[in-house]
Each structure stands twice: as C-alpha cells, then as structure tokens.
C-alpha positions in Angstrom: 27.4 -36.7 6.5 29.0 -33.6 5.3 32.5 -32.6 6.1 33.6 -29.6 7.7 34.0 -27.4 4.8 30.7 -28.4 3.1 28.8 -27.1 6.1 30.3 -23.9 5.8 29.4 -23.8 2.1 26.5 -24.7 3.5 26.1 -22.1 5.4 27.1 -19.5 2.7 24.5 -21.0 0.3 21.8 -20.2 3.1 23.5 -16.6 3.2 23.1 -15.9 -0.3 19.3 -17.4 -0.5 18.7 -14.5 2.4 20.0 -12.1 0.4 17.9 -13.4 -2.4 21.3 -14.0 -4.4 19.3 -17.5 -5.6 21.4 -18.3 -8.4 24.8 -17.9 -6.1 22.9 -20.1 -3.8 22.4 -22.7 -6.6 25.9 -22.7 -7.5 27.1 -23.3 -4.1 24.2 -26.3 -3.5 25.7 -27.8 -7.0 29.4 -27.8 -5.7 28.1 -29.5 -2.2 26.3 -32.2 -4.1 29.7 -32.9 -6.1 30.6 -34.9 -2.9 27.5 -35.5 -0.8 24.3 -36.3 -3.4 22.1 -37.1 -1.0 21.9 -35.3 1.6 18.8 -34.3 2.9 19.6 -31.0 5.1 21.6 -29.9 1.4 18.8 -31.3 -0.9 15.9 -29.3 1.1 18.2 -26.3 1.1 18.2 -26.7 -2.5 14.6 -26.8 -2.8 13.5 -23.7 -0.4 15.8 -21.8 -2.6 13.8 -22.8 -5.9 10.2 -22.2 -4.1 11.9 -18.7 -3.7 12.6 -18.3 -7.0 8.5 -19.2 -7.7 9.5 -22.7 -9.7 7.4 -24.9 -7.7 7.7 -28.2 -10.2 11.4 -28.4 -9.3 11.0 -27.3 -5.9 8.3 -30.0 -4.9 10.2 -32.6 -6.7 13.2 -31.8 -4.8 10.8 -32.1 -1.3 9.5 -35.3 -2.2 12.7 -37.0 -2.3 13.2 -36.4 1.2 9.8 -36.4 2.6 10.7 -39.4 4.8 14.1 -38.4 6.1 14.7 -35.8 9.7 13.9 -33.3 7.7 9.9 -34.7 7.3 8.4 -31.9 9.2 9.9 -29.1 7.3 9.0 -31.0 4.1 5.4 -30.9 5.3 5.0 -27.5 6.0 6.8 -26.6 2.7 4.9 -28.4 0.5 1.5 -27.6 2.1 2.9 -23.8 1.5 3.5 -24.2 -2.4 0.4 -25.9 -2.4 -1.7 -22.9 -1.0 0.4 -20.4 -3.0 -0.9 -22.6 -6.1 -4.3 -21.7 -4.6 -4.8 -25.6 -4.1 -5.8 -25.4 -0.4 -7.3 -29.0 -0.1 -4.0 -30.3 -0.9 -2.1 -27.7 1.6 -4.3 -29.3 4.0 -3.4 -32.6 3.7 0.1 -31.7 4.5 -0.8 -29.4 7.3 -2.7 -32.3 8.9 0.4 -34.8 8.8 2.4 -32.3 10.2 0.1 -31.5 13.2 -0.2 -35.4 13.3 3.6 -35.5 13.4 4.5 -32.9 16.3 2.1 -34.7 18.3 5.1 -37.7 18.4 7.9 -35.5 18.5 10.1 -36.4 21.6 11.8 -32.7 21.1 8.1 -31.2 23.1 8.9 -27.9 22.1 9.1 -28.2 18.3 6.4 -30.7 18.6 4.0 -27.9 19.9 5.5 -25.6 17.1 4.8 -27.7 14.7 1.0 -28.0 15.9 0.9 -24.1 16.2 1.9 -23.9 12.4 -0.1 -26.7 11.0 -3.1 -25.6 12.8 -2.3 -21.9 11.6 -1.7 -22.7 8.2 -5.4 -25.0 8.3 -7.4 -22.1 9.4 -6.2 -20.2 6.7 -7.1 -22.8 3.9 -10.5 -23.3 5.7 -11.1 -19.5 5.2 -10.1 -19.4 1.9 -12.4 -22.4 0.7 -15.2 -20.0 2.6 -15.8 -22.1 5.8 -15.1 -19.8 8.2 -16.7 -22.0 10.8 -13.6 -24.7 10.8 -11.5 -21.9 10.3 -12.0 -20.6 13.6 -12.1 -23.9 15.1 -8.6 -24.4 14.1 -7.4 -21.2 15.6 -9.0 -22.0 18.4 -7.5 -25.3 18.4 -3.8 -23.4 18.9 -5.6 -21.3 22.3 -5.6 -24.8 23.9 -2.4 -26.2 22.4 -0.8 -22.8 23.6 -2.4 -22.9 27.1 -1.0 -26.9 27.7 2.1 -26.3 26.0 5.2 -26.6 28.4 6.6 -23.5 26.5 4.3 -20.3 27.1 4.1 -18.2 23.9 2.2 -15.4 24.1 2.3 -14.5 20.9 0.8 -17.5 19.4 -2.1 -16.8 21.3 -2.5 -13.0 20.4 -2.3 -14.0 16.4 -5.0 -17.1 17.4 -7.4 -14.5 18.8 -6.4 -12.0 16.0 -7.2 -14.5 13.1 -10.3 -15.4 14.6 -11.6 -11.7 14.7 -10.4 -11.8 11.0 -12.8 -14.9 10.1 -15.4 -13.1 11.9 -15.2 -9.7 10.3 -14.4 -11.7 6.8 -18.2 -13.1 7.6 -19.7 -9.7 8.5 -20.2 -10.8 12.0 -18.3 -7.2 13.5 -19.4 -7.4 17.3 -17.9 -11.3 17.5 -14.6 -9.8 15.5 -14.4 -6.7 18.1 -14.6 -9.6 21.1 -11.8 -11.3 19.6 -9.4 -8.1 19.0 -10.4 -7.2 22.6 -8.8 -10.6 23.4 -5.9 -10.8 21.5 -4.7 -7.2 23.1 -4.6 -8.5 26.6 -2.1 -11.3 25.1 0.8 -9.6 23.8 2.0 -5.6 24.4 4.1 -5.9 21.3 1.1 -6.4 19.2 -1.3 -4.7 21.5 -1.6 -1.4 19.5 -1.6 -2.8 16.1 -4.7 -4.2 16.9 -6.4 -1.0 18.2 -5.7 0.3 15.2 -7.4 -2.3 13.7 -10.5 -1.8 15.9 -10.2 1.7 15.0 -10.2 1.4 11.5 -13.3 -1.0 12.0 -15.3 1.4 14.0 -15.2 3.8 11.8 -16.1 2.0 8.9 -18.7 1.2 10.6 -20.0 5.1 11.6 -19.0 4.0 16.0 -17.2 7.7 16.1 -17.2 7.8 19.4 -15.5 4.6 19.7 -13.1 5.2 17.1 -12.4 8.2 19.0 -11.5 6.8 22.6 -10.2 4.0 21.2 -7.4 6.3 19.1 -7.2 8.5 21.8 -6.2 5.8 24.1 -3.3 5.0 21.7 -2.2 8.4 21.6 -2.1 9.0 25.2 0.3 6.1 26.6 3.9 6.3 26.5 6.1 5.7 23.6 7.4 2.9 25.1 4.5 1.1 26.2 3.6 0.9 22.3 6.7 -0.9 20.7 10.7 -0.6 21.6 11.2 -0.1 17.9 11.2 3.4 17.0 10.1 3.4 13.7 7.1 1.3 14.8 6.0 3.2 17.2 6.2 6.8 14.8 4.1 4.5 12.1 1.0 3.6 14.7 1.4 7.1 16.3 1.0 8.8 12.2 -1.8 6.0 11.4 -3.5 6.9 14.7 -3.2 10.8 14.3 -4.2 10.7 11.0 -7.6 7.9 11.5 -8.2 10.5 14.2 -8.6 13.4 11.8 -11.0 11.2 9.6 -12.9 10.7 13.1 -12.9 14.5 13.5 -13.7 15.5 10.1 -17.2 13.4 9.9 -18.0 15.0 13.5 -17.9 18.6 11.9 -21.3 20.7 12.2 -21.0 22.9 8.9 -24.2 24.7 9.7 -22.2 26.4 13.4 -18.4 26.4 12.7 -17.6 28.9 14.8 -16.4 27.3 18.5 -16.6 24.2 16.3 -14.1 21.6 18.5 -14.2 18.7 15.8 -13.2 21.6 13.0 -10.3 22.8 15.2 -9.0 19.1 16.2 -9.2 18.3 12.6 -7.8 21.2 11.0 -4.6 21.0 13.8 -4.4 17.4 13.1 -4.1 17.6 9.8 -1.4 20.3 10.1 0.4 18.4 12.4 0.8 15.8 9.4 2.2 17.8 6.6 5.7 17.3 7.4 5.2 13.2 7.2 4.5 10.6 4.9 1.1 11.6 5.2 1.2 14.8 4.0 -0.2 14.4 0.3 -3.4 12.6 2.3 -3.6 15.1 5.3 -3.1 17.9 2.2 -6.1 16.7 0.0 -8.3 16.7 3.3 -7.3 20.6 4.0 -8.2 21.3 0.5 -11.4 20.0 0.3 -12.1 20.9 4.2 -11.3 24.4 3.2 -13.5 24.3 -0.1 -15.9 23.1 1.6 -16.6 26.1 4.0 -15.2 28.6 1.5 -12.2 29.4 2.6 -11.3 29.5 -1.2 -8.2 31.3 -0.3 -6.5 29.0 1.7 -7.8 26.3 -0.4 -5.8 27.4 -3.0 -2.7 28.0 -0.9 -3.1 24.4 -0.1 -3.1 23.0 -3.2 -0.2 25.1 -4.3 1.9 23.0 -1.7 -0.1 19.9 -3.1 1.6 20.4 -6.3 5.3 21.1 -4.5 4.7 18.0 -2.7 3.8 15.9 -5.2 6.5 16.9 -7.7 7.8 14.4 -10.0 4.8 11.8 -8.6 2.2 14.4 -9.7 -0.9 12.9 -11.5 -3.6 14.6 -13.4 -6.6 14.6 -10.3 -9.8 15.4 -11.6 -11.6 16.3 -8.7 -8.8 19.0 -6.9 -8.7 20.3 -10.6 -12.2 20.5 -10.9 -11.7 22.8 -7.6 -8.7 24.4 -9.3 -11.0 25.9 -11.5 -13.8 26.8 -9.2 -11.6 28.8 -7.0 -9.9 30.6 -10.0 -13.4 31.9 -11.2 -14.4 33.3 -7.3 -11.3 35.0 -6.3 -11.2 38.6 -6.7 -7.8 38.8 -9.0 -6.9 41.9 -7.3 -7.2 41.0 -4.1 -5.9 38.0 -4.7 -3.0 38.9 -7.0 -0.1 37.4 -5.1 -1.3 34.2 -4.8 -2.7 33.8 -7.7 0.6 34.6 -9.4 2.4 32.2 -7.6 -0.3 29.5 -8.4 0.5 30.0 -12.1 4.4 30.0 -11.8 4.3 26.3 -10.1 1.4 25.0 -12.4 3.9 26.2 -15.0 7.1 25.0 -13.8 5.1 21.5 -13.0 3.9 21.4 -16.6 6.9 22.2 -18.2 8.7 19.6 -16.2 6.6 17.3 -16.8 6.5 17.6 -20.6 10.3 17.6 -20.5 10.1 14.8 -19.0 7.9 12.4 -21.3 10.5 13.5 -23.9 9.1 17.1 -26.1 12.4 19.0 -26.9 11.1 21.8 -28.5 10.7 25.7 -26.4 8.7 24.7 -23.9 8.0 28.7 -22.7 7.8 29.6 -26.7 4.8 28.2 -25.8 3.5 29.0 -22.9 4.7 32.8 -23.4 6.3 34.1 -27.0 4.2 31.8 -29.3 0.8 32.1 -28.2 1.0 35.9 -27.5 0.8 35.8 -23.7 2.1 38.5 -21.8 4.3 36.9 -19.0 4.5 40.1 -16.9 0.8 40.3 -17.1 -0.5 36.4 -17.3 -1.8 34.5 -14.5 -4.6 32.0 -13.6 -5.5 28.6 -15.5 -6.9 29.7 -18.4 -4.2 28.2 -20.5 -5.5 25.0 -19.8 -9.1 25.6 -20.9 -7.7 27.3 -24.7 -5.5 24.9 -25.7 -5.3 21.1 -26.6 -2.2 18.8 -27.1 -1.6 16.6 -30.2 -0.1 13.1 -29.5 0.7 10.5 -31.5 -1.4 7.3 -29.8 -5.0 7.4 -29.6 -6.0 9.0 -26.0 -9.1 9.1 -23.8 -10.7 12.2 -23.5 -14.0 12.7 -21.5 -14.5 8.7 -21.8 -13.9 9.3 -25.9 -11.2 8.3 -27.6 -9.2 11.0 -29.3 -5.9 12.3 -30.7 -6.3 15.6 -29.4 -6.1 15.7 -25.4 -6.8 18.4 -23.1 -4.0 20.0 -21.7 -4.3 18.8 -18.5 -3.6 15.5 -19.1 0.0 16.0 -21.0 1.4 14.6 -16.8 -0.1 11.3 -18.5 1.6 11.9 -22.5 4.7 10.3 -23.8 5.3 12.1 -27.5 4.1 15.7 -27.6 4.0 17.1 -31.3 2.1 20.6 -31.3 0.0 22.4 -29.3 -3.6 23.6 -30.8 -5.9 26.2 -30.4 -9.1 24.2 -29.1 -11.2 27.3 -31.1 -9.6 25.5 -34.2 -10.4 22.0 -33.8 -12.8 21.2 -35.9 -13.2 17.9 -37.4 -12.3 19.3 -41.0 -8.7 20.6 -39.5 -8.5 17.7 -37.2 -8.1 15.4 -39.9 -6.0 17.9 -42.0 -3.7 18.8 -39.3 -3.4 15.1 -37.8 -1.9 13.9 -41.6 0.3 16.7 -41.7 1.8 16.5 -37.9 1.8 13.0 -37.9 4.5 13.5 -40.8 6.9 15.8 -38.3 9.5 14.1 -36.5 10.3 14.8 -32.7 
C-alpha cells in the first residue's frame, strides 16, 4: 500500500512520462520503490514508461512480474501491444484473447465490455496483418454485437468497427463492400462522420467515380461548420482536404478540346486560387502551373511559378519537371513583350540560388559570379540561360543525368554542400576535367 506522499510521486512520475520526460519518470519510479518494492500499480507504471522509451526486454520483464495481480488486464493489453509492435502478431494475439476472455468475468460490466472492445480491436488488426482479412472482419464485427448488448452505449466503438471493416475490405480490393461499410460507420458517429467521406472521396476518385467524388465532397462543403466537428482546427483541415480533392475532381473533368464556357476549368481554376493562402498552396500552385501550361497560358504559368519559388523558400528543391517547363516557357515568350516578368523571374531565381549556396556553406562573391566574373551585363541580363552555360564543381562524387560525376549542373547546387568553382560547361572536356579536378581539389574553402 503506498502512503500518501508516494501517490503523489506517483502521480508526478505519470506527469513526466506524459510529457515524455522518461528518464525524470524513472527517477521518481526508483525513489517510490525505495519504500514500496512491489507494488504492482508502481511496477507497471514503471514498465509503460520503458515501452515508451522502445526497450521492450525490460518493459515485458517488468509486466510479467505482475501479470497475475489487479492490474492483469492492463498487463494483457500491454504485452499483446509490444508484441505486435515487434511484428509478432500470433503472440499479440494470445494476449488479446485472455483479455477478451477476462472482461467477460469482470464484475465492474463496463470495463468488462472495454476490455472486449480493445481485445477484439486489437485481434482484427493482427488477423489483417498476417493477411486473413476474413477473421479480421469477423472480429470487428464481433465488437458491433458486443457494442449493441453492452449496458453502456458507445457510439464510437461502433463507427471505428464499421470503419475497420471497410479498411479490411478495401485492403482486399473488394471497393463496393468497403464503400457499404463507410456508409455505415457515418450514420454512427457525427464527430467522425466527415472524416469518413473524405475517405470515400479519396476512394472514388482513385477509382475514376467523379461524379461521386463530386457529390460526395460537395455534400461536405455544404453543411454547417458546426455540424462537421466543434473543433476548429478540425473542421478548417476537412474543409482544405475537401476543397482541394474537389479541384483534383474538377481538373480530370476539364474538356481541353472546348475551354471556353468550360465549368470544370473555372471550378478548378477558382479552387485552386482559393487555396494559395493555406497549407496547400505549394500543391494547389504546382496544379495552376501545369493547368496553365497545359493550355498555353505560358504567361501566367510563369507568374505562377515565380510565386512557387517565393513559397517554397528555404524548403526549395531542385524539381525536374516545373524546370523542365521553366525552360519551355523561357524559349516561347516574346522577351519584349514579356520583359517585366521575365526580369523579375531572373531576380528570384537569383536571389533563391544565391541563398541557397550561402547556405550549404560557399563564402566566396556569390554575384562576382553571377555578374562581374563571367561578363554578364546585370542591367541587361535576364532569362535562365545561366543555368544551361555553366556547371558546378563539388568535392563528393554527384549524380548527373543518372551518371556519376564531379561536375553537376547548376541546377542542382539547392542539393550541394561544398561549392569550389564554377566552370564553363564549353570547357569541360575530359582532358581539363581531370586537370582542373587535381588542381581545385587542392584549394581550400
């Protein structure tokens, strides 16, 4: 029995291990065990911490020693969940079958009928990994009519049953049973409700059903705010994810051959708009620049990717197929007609460049380069052609084209760490390669 002031240490050790302050937990467990050893509530307190901290030898010896104290049933489901994180899911099950054995003997009915809920839960989901999806359903379905008898009414248990069983189904390839089930599991709980529509969503569309895809986002966007979740930031991420599934919708309904009066063109293109200012606004961004290529808009295609690069920033990554457009656009728009935004193209694919060299740690004059060294007129220079002329040295062997090399294009230095020199690609031939590689690999940064 512990005394008054071990519980509250207690306590504080369960506060720490929340705050995933593990060691501070362990300390507090140790100075609680001075006086009481053996006790089980301290000793499986002790062990939950060390499954935290991923040592399951210590943890599972710890659970063992108090397998058959009050504490049995949380011992069991323990266990059976190291065991399935250990990927040993016919082992997890035995566990999960004692306990559901167990709550059926419980005089406290309630946790009794928990426990069940778990240990069926926790079955189904070793069943599906070991590939029978067959007694995996039959074990979710074993919780519908544990739920349904149970003297406490839990909704959500059955809305995750239904949920888990469209998840074996769709796992199998069976889509029409794992629609069935979603359907189900939505007229079970309104909390959940909409997360799952945006699962069927997702699933029609994979699937080419735009027309369901499209009610069934539609239907999400068109109910009150607080019909979908009282949690705000809940209901602004299923109201982004359903926007933005919607403008996937609309962009595979677009007729390129008759775009004018086009409504799935005009949905998508305001839709993706709409997005710009969210997290979604690098995805909804790539879309508008390929949309835009696509029917050759080159124009605003490139304005696009100009705020592709803004928005990306310090996360920028080389991307092969928006440069790849990069260049196509540079070699169709008329440069006079086009002069303004071409110019401002070229300052924040500089500014982006340089920052990023700076960054992987070149200290040398970044504009020498770009301006003074290589003879380029600043007040005159614009367009991309910088990147096609010139290669960068570095230090470790690189990929280029699929090839390895020490010479990468310039377009890659977003993915270099030690810059050297920057080359003329008219001069790399393999005689000066060689030459110029001994002599630069002699400089110092």
């Amino acid at each position: 029995m512990l005394s008054s002031k071990n519980k509250q240490l207690l306590n504080k050790a369960i506060r720490a291990r929340e705050d995933k302050e593990f060691t501070k937990a362990l300390n507090i467990i140790s100075t609680i065990q001075k006086e009481n050893e053996n006790d089980s509530r301290t000793i499986f307190e002790k062990a939950v911490i060390l499954k935290r901290m991923n040592n399951y030898e210590e943890a599972l010896r710890e659970f063992e020693s108090i397998l058959f104290t009050k504490e049995r049933n949380y011992v069991l489901l323990e266990m059976g969940n190291i065991y399935y994180s250990l990927n040993q899911y016919s082992i997890a099950m035995c566990f999960f079958e004692d306990l559901y054995s167990e709550g059926i003997y419980l005089e406290d009915k309630t946790q009794g009928n928990k426990d069940r809920v778990a240990a069926m839960y926790h079955m189904g989901d070793c069943y599906k990994r070991l590939g029978n999806y067959h007694m995996a359903r039959n074990c979710y379905r074993k919780i519908l009519k544990e739920e349904t008898s149970s003297p406490v009414y839990n909704p959500e248990d059955k809305y995750f049953a239904y949920n888990k069983i469209g998840n074996a189904y769709l796992e199998e390839g069976k889509v029409s049973e794992a629609l069935n089930n979603y359907m189900n599991s939505c007229s079970t709980c309104n909390e959940f409700m909409f997360v799952t529509l945006l699962q069927m969503a997702k699933l029609y569309l994979n699937n080419h059903d735009l027309e369901d895809a499209k009610d069934t986002l539609n239907y999400i966007l068109s109910v009150p705010e607080s019909m979908i979740s009282k949690k705000s930031k809940k209901v602004t991420d299923i109201i982004l994810n359903a926007k933005f599934l919607l403008a996937k919708v609309e962009l595979l309904n677009i007729d390129f051959n008759n775009l004018e009066n086009n409504e799935a063109y005009i949905n998508a293109t305001n839709i993706l708009i709409e997005l710009l200012n969210t997290k979604y606004s690098k995805m909804a961004l790539e879309k508008l620049i390929f949309l835009n290529f696509k029917i050759g808009d080159y124009r605003k295609s490139l304005q696009y990717i100009i705020k592709y690069i803004k928005t990306k920033n310090k996360d920028y990554k080389f991307d092969k197929e928006i440069y790849n457009i990069e260049n196509i656009i540079l070699s169709k728009l008329d440069k006079k007609e086009n002069n303004h935004i071409l110019k401002e193209y070229q300052n924040y694919n500089k500014e982006l460049v340089i920052k990023k060299i700076k960054a992987r740690g070149n200290v040398r004059n970044i504009e020498d380069f770009f301006y003074q060294k290589k003879g380029i007129n600043k007040d005159n220079y614009y367009g991309s052609d910088i990147y096609d002329n010139y290669y960068v040295y570095i230090p470790d062997i690189a990929i280029l084209n699929g090839e390895p090399t020490d010479f990468v294009h310039i377009k890659t230095l977003v993915n270099s760490f030690h810059i050297i020199d920057i080359l003329p690609s008219k001069s790399l031939n393999n005689e000066l390669k060689r030459e110029t590689k001994i002599s630069l690999q002699k400089k110092k940064l």
